[in-house]
Each structure stands twice: as structure tokens, then as C-alpha cells.
N, C-alpha and C positions, 0 to 999 in steps of 0.2 A: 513486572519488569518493563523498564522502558525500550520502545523498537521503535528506533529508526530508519526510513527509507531515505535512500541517495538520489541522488540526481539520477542516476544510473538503472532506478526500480529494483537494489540490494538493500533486502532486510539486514540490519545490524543491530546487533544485543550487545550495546558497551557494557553491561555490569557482567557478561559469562567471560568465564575464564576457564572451562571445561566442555567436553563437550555437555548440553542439556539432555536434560531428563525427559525430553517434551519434542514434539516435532512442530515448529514455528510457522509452517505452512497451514497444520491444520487449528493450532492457536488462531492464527489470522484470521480463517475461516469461521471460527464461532466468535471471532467479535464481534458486539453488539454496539459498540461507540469508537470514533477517531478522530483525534485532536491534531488539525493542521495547524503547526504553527509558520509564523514567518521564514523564510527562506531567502536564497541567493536568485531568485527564480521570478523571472516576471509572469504577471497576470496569462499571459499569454501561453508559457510554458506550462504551467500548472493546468490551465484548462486542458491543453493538448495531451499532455499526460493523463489525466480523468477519463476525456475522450476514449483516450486508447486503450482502458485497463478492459481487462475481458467481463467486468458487468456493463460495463456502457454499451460494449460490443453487442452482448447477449441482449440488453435492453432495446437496442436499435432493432437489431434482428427482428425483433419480438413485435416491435410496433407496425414493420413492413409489412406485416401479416395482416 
């Protein structure tokens, strides 16, 4: 299934119409590939969001060491 992130960092699953069989935090978590596509979003915001996500975090952390 396709999952969409917003501007807002909200997961959305347009093809559920119930609730899922499956918990989407831990889906996310074992993926192994992700497809950015084009967005409303300039270069600038996109990085800042990247920046911000808790593996960039964790990886900076990491390097300070």
C-alpha cells in the first residue's frame, strides 16, 4: 500500500477504509527503501525536514562523540 507523508510529517494510507490489520509506525520502521517524489515543497524545506527527523538527530548525536 501506498503512504503518504504531509507537509505536516502525517502518515496517510488513501487506499484504507477501515481500520488496518497492521500498525504503520512499525511498517515504517522495517522499511528498507523510500520513494521521494516531487512535492509543493522547496529544496530548502525538504532538507529542513530530513534535518529534523529523529535519525538525522540520532546520527548527529552519534558523530559528536
Amino acid at each position: 500500500m501506498e503512504c503518504i507523508v504531509n507537509e505536516h510529517g502525517i502518515a496517510q494510507v488513501p487506499a484504507l477504509r477501515t481500520v488496518p490489520a497492521f500498525n504503520l509506525e512499525e511498517e515504517l520502521a522495517g522499511a528498507t527503501a523510500f520513494v521521494v517524489e516531487a512535492a509543493a515543497l522547496s529544496r530548502e524545506a525538504l532538507t529542513a525536514m530530513a534535518l529534523d527527523s529523529p535519525a538525522a538527530v540520532a546520527a548527529h548525536e552519534h558523530d559528536d562523540e
